[in-house]
C-alpha positions in Angstrom: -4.9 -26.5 7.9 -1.3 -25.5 6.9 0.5 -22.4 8.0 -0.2 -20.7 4.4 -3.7 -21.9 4.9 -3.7 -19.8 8.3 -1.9 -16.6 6.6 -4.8 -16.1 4.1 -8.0 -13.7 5.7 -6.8 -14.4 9.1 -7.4 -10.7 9.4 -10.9 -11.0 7.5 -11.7 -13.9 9.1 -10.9 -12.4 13.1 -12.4 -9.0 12.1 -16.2 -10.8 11.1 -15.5 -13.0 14.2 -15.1 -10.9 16.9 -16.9 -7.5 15.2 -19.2 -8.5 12.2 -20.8 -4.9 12.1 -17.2 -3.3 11.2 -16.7 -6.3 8.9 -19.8 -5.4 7.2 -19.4 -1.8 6.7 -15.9 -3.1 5.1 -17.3 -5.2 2.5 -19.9 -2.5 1.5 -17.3 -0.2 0.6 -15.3 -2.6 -1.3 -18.1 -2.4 -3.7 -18.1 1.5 -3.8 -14.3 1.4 -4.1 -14.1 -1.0 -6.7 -15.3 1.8 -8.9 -13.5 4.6 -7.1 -10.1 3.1 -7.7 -10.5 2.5 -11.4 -10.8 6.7 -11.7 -7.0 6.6 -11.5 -6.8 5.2 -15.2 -8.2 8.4 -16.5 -5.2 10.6 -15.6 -3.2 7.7 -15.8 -4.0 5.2 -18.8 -0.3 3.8 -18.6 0.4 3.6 -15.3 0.8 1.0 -12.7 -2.4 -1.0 -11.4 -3.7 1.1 -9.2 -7.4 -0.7 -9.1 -9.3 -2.7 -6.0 -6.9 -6.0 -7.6 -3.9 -3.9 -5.9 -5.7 -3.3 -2.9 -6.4 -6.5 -2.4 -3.1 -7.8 -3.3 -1.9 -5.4 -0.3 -4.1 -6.6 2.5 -3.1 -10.2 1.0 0.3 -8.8 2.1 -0.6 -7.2 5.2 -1.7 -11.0 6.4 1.1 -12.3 5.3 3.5 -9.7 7.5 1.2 -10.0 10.3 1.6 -13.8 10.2 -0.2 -16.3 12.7 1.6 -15.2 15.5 0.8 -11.8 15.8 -2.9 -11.6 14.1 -4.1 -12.3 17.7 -2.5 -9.5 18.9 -4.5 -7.0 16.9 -8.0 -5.3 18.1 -10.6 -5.6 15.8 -10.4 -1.6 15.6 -6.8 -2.2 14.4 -8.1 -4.9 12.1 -10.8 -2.2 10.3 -8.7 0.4 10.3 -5.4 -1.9 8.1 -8.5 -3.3 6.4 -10.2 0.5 5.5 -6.9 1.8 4.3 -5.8 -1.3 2.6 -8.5 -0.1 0.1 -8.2 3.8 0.4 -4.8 4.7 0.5 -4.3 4.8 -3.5 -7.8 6.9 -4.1 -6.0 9.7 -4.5 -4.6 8.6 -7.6 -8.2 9.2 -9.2 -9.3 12.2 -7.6 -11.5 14.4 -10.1 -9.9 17.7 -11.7 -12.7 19.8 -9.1 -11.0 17.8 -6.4 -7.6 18.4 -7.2 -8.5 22.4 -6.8 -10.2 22.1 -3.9 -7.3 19.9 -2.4 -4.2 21.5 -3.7 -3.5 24.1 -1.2 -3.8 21.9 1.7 -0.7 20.5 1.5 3.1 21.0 2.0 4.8 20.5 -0.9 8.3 21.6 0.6 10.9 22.7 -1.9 8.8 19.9 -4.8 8.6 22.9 -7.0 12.1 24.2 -6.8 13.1 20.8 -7.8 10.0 20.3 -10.4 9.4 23.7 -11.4 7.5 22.7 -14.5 4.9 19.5 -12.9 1.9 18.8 -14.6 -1.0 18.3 -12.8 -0.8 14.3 -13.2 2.7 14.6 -12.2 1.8 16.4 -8.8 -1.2 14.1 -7.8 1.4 10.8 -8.5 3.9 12.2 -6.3 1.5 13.5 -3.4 -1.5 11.0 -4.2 -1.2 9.9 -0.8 -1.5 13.3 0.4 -5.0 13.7 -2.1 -5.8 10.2 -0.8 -6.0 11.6 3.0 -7.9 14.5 1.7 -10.5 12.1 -0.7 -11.1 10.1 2.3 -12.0 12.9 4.7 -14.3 14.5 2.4 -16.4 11.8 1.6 -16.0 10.0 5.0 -19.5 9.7 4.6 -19.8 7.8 1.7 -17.8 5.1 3.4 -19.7 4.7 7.0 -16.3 5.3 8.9 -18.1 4.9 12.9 -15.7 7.6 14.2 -13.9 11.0 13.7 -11.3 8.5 15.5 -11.7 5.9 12.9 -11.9 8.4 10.2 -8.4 10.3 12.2 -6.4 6.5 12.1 -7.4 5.5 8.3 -6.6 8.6 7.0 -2.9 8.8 9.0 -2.2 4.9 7.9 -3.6 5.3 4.0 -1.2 8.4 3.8 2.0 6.4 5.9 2.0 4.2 2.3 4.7 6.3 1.5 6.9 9.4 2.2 5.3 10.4 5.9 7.3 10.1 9.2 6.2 7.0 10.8 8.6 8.1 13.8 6.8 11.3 14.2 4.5 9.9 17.2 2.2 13.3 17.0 1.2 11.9 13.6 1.6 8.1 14.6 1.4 7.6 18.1 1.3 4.2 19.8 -1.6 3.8 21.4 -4.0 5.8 19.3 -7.5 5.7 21.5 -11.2 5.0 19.9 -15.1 5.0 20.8 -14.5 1.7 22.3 -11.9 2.0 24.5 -9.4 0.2 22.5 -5.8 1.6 21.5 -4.6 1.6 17.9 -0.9 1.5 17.7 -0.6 3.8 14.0 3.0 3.2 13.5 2.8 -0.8 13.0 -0.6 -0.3 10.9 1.2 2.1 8.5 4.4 0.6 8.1 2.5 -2.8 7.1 0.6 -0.5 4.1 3.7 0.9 3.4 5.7 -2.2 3.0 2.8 -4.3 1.7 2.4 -1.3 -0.9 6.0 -1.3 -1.9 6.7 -5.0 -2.3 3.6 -5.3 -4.8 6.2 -5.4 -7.8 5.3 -8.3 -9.9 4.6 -8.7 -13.0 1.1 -8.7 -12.8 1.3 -5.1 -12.1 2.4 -4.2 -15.4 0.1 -2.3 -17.6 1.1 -4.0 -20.5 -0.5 -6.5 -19.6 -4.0 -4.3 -20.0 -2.9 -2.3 -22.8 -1.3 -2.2 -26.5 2.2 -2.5 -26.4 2.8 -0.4 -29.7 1.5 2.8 -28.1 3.3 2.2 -24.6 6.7 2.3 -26.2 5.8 5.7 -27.2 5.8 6.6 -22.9 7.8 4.4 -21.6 11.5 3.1 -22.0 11.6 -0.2 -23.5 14.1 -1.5 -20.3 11.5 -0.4 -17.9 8.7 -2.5 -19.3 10.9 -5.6 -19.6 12.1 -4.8 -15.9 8.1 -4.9 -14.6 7.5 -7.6 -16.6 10.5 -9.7 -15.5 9.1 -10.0 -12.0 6.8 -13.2 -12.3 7.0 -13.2 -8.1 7.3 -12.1 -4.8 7.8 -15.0 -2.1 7.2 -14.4 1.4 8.4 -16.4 3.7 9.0 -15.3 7.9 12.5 -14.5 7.4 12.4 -12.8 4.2 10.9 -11.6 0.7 12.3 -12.9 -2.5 11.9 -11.4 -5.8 11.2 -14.0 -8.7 13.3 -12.8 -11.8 12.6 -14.5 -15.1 15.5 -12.8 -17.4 18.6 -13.9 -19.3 19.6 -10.1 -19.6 22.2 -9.3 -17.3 20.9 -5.4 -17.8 17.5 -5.9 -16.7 19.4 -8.0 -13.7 20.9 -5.4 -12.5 17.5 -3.3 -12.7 15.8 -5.1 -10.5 19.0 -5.4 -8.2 18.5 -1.4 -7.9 14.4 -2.4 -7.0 15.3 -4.8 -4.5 17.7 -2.1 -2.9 14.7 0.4 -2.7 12.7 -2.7 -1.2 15.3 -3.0 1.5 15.3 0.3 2.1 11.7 0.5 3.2 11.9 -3.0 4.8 14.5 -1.5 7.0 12.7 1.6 7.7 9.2 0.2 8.6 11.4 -2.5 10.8 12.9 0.3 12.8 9.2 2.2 12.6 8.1 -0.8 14.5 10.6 -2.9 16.4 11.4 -1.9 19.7 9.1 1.1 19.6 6.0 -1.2 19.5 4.8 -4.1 20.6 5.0 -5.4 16.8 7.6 -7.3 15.1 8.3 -7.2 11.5 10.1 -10.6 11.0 11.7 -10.1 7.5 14.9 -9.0 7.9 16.2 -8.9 4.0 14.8 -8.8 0.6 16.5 -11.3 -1.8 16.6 -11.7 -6.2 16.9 -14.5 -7.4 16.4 -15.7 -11.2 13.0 -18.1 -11.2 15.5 -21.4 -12.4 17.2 -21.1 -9.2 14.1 -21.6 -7.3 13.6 -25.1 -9.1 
């Protein structure tokens, strides 16, 4: 077997090995999720894919950052947790309009409406959907068999980490994170990997016009952005380092995805410092690279 053979479901694979009844209740609710998820295009009909395809493309992610030498490090509770919110952390993007009232004053906007004085609904779930996504999953915890209030507690704190929460807060991310059964889940490594897995999910593939008409997209959305998604035809991992595929001739979209793969560093760098040294996790990439897809051959 060769060492991307390994990568792929190593986590799948050790989570039905060493605790098949967590691995089951996971792939029941990939069936109930992969009709959640798809409630996001009704709010947003032009927005990036959002659906169970980007949840799996995370978790495909997550095993790839994990790599073969750490996979064995990981607790089978760890395992179902990153697994769980792999799947849950974008539900809030489809939360119902009933849901968004009963959510809404729950959480902290700051000073977002000093800034955004006139948000729309759709513009305030997008920008806090992680934030619903915490709040969808605790409400319906029972739809998705979670074994614990300490489960429930640790998927709920790593599906909101994909984005904007401080993964160096350890009241909200502590190390060593205790269960039903006895095991420790260290919170800060399992919500960086979401987080980074999340934000390096850039290619084109991703791009909605790719599901949709083209004529009534240009009417939303700038005409640069959509070639900028849709010059992205790949995102190589390798141990060192992630390298964005670009497949353009325009020097303008060029330096687009230059200002994408500077946000990408930005959160690589973050998540490294989340983890390294404060846990006993190591996120091996050290830099996000572009480089135009004729360069690669």
């Amino acid at each position: 077997m060769g060492k991307a053979d390994e990568l792929g479901f190593s986590l799948e694979r050790t989570l039905r090995r060493d605790r098949p009844d967590l691995h089951r209740v996971f792939t029941s609710n990939v069936f109930i999720l992969n009709r959640i998820l798809g409630n996001y295009k009704i709010m947003f009909p032009e927005y990036t894919d959002h659906t169970i395809l980007h949840s799996m493309t995370v978790l495909d992610f997550c095993n790839l950052i994990v790599g073969v030498n750490q996979v064995d490090m990981l607790n089978a509770d760890e395992i179902f947790i990153l697994m769980m919110a792999s799947y849950l952390h974008d539900t809030g993007m489809g939360i119902t309009e009933k849901d968004y009232q009963t959510f809404k004053d729950s959480i902290d906007y700051g000073d977002y409406f000093k800034t955004h004085p006139n948000s729309t609904t759709a513009e305030i779930i997008r920008d806090f959907h992680h934030e619903f996504s915490g709040l969808f999953i605790r409400k319906y915890a029972g739809l998705f068999d979670i074994p614990s209030e300490e489960h429930l507690f640790a998927i709920v704190q790593v599906s909101r980490g994909h984005r904007k929460t401080d993964l160096l807060d350890e009241s909200q991310y502590p190390l060593d994170f205790k269960v039903p059964s006895g095991n420790t889940v260290c919170l800060p490594y399992l919500a960086a990997l979401i987080r980074l897995a999340d934000e390096i999910d850039v290619a084109a593939s991703r791009n909605p016009i790719l599901l949709y008409d083209i004529e009534s997209l240009l009417n939303e959305i700038s005409i640069l952005e959509n070639l900028k998604v849709r010059a992205v035809k790949a995102l190589l991992t390798t141990e060192d380092s992630f390298t964005l595929m670009a497949d353009t001739d325009d020097d303008r979209i060029y330096s687009e995805l230059q200002i994408v793969r500077d946000k990408m560093q930005k959160t690589l760098d973050y998540c490294r410092t989340a983890v390294n040294g404060r846990t006993p996790y190591t996120i091996t990439q050290t830099k996000v690279l572009l480089k135009r897809v004729e360069e690669a051959v």
